[in-house]
N, C-alpha and C positions, 0 to 999 in steps of 0.2 A: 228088353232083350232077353230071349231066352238061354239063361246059364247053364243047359244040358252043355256034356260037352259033345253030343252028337245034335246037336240042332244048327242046322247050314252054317249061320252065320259065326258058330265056332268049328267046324269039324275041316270044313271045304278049306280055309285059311291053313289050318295044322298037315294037312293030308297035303297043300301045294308044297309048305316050309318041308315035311321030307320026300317028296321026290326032288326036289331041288337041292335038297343035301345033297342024296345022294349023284342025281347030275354031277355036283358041283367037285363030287370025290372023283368020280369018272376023270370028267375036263382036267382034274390035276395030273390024274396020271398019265390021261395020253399026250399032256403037253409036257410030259419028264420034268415039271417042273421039282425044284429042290424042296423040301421043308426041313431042313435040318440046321438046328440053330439059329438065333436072333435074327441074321440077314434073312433067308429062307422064311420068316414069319412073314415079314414083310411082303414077299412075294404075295402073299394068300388074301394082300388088301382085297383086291377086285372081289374074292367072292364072299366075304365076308359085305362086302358092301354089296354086291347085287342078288343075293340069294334074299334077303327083306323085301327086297323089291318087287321079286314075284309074288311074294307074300302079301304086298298089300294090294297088287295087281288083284289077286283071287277077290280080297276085303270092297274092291269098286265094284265086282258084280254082284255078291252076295248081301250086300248092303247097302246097294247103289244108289235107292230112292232117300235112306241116312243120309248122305253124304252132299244132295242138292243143296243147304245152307250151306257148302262150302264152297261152292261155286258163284262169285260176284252174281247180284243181281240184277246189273245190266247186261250180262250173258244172255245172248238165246238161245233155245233149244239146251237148259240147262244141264239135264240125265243124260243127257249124246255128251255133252264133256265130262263128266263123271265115269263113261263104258269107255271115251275115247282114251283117255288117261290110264286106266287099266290096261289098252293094249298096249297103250304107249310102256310101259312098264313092264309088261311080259316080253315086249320084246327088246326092251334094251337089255333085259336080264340075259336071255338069251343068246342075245350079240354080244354082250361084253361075255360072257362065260365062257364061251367058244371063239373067243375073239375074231367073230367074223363082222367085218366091217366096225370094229372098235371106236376108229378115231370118232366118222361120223353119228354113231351111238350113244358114244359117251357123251359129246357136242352136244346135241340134242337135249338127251337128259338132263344137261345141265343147265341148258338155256330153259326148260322147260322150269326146274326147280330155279331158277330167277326168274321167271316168271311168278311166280307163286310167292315168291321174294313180295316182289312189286305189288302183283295185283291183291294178296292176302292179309301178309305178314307185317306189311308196313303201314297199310291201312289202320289192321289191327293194333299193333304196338303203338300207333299214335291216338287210339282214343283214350279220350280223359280218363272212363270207367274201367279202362283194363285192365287185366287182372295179371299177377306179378311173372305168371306162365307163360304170357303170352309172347312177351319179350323173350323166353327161352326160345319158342320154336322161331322165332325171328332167325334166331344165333342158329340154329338149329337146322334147319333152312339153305340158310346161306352157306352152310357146311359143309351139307349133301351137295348145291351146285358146285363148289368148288373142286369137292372129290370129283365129282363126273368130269369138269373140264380140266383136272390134272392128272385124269388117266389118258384122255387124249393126249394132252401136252406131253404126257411124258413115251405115249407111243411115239410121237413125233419126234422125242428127244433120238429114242433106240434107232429111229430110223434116218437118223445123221443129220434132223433139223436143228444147226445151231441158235436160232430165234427161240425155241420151244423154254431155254432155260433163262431166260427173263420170265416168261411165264410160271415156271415151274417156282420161282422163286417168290413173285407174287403171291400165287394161289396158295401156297402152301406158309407164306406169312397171314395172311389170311385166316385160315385155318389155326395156326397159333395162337392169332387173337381170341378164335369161339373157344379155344381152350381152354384162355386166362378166364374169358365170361362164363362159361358154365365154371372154374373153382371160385369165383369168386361169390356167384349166383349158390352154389353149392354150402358155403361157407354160412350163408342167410338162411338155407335151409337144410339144415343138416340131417335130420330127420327122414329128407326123401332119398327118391332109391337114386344111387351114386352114379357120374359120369354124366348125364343131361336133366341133372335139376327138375321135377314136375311133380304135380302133386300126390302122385302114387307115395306111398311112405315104405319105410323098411318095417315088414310086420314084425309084433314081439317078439312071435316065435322063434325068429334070427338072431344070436348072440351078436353082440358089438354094439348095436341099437346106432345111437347117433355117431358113434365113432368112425363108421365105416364112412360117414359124411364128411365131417372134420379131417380125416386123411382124403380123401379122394381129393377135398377144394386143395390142398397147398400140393399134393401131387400134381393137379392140372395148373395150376398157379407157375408152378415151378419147370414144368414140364413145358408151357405153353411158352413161356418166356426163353429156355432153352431154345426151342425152335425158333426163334426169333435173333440166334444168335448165330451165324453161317457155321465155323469150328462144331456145332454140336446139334443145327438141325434134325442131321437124318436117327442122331442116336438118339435123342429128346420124343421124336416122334413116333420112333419103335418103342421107346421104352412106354410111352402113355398109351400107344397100340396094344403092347403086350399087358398093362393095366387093366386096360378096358377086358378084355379077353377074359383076365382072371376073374373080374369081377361077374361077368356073364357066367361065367361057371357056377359061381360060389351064391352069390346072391341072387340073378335074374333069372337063372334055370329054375332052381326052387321057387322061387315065386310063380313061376310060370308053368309047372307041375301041381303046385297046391291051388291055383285059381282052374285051369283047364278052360282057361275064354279066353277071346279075343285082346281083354286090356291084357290079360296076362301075356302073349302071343304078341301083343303089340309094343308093351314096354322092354323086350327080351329082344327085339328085332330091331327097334331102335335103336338100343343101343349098337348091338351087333355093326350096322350099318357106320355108325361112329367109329366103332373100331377101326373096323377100315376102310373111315376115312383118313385116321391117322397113321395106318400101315400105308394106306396109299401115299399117302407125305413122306414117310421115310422111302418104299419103294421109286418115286421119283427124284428123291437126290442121290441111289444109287446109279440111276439112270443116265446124271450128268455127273455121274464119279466125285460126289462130293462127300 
């Protein structure tokens, strides 16, 4: 792959991630939404999690023909699921942002990332030969569907469906769990870059080296178990939201400036997405006042 950073396959990715910010600034304002203070962070899950999305939306056409080993090979017409999936992607970005038609959006996306659960993830995590990563994007995975189906759930909550907070309580236990597994996963590899365990590592050039590993796992550790306990859900999950956050700042921006490619663009948005899926966890037990 070529590491220009104007060569398609890094330039086209970075040019969607900022018009998409900046969309993303837009849609704040004209929806009056709040950002002031811990609660108001929360709010900002959704675009924190769907601004990646367009982003890897751009990454299925610019690299599309890449990307057919990731599609089962009892698929047919293998490259049509590869472009279909990228619109799939563009446009839940753009439904959930503007929240037009949300519930069924979010729905979608998320059944679609349970899909990929199934048909990928757990294939993969159960061969003998797999490698200790692979198990991450499982947890990983399963993460993203969750958020997608508990933005739903928790529009349904706003809009006076009392069934939605069984739901909202599930999916976001759930969630708690990938928590505990990336600190725990994090803890074995301290080394790499913090919040979703993978082999990318923290370069020298970044003071703290493995420490910023060894705190993040008892942070998520601790945080993930928190949400796991109702009295302290919504704060547990803001607070590992707002972790995530700071570490994007500190660590994944700079790495993602000093590389100027796609992994760099791709481990930055990853995370990003994590974030909020866990702002989305806390903004859904605002939702049922808890």
């Amino acid at each position: 792959m070529n590491n220009s950073f104007f060569a398609p396959t890094n330039f086209w990715p970075y040019v969607t991630f900022g018009v998409l910010t900046v969309m993303a600034v837009v849609a704040i304002q004209r929806q009056r939404q709040s950002v002031r203070g811990w609660e108001g962070l929360a709010g900002l899950g959704r675009i924190f999690y769907v601004v990646p999305m367009g982003v890897f939306s751009a990454e299925h056409f610019t690299v599309g023909k890449g990307m057919i080993p990731m599609v089962p090979s009892y698929m047919p017409w293998r490259l049509f699921w590869v472009y279909f999936v990228g619109v799939a992607l563009i446009a839940a970005t753009l439904s959930i942002m503007w929240r037009v038609q949300l519930r069924l959006s979010a729905s979608l996306l998320g059944l679609m990332f349970l899909l990929f659960v199934v048909m990928n993830d757990v294939p993969g995590a159960l061969s003998a030969n797999a490698p200790w990563n692979v198990k991450v994007l499982l947890v990983r995975e399963t993460a993203f569907a969750c958020a997608a189906l508990l933005l739903a759930a928790t529009d349904f909550a706003r809009g006076g469906h009392g069934g939605a907070k069984l739901w909202i309580g599930v999916l976001s236990g759930i969630i708690a769990v990938t928590a505990i597994l990336f600190g725990i996963e994090q803890f074995f590899h301290p080394a790499s870059l913090p919040v979703i365990p993978l082999p990318k590592t923290i370069p020298d050039w970044m003071p703290g080296g493995n420490a910023w590993g060894y705190f993040t796992s008892v942070a998520m550790v601790v945080g993930g178990i928190g949400m796991l306990v109702p009295p302290f859900t919504r704060r547990a999950a803001l607070w590992l939201g707002a972790l995530a956050v700071f570490l994007i700042v500190v660590i994944y921006l700079p790495v993602m400036l000093a590389s100027r490619d796609i992994v760099g663009l791709n481990y930055f948005t990853d995370t990003m997405v994590y974030a909020g899926v866990l702002l989305i966890a806390a903004d859904a037990q605002l939702a049922i006042g808890s």
